[in-house]
C-alpha positions, 0 to 999 in steps of 0.5 A: 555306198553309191549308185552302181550301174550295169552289171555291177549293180546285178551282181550286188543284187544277185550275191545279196540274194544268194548270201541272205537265201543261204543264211537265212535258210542255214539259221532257220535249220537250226531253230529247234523244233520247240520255237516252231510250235507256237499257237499256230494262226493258220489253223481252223480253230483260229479266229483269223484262220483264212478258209481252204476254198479261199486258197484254191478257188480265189488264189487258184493255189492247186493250179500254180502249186507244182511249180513251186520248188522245194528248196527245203533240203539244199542246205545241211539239215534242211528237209524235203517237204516232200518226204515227209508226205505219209498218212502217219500223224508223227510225219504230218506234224513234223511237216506242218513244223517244216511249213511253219519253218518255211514260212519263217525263211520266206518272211525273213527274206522278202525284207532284202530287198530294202538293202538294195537302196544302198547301190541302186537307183530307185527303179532299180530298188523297186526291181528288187521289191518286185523280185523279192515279193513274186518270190516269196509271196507264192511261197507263204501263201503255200505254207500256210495253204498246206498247214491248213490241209496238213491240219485238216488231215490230222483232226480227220486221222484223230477222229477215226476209230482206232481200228479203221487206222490200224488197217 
């Protein structure tokens, strides 16, 4: 395929963008909660696991947080990351599962821009790799912030006598 030019060019790149959101977000809603439980390398108790005060005092994580959206549920099956927030262990390990899956997508999108060089000049190339790792980066960084919170939590809520939890 050639170079294309103008608008031409933002409309391939746009509808690749659209279409490979879609998909990947369609696939990943139908990975089964099974393949999402691997030994999980954000946790505390993993060696390489990045510290909580690494993502809020370095990467300042609480001050560009809320300006992320949650596209968790814009596709058939999908789940808002937001209503899963309670106190209940079941609901807090079926988000870390949804961060992990979360995760997933972000990391199997970033690669489209790649695709990119089939009609764009190189400028035009390096638009796209811009584009894609502004918009994926915050998003993996997040996932992988709120499962360290999420597990923190969960260790907290396990180490709580049982009568302080049925309260």
């Amino acid at each position: 395929m050639g170079t294309l030019r103008g608008w031409g060019a933002v409309a391939a790149s746009v509808s690749l963008w659209l279409l490979w959101s879609i998909v990947i977000g369609s696939l990943a809603n139908q990975l089964p909660d099974r393949l999402l439980g691997w030994r999980d390398p954000c946790q505390p108790d993993h060696q390489s696991a990045v510290p909580l005060r690494i993502y809020e005092r370095w990467l300042g994580i609480r001050i560009w947080k809320p300006w992320i959206p949650d596209a968790g549920d814009a596709l058939p099956g999908g789940v808002s990351k937001a209503s899963l927030a309670r106190r209940d262990p079941l609901a807090l390990q079926r988000l870390s599962l949804e961060t992990r899956r979360a995760e997933l997508v972000h990391w199997a999108l970033w690669p489209a821009w790649m695709v990119t060089v089939l009609w764009l000049p190189p400028s035009g190339v390096l638009i796209n790799l811009v584009f894609a790792t502004l918009f994926n980066l915050p998003c993996l960084l997040l996932q992988r912030y709120n499962r360290l919170r999420l597990g923190r939590t969960l260790r907290r809520l396990s180490s709580k006598p049982l009568s302080s939890r049925q309260r």
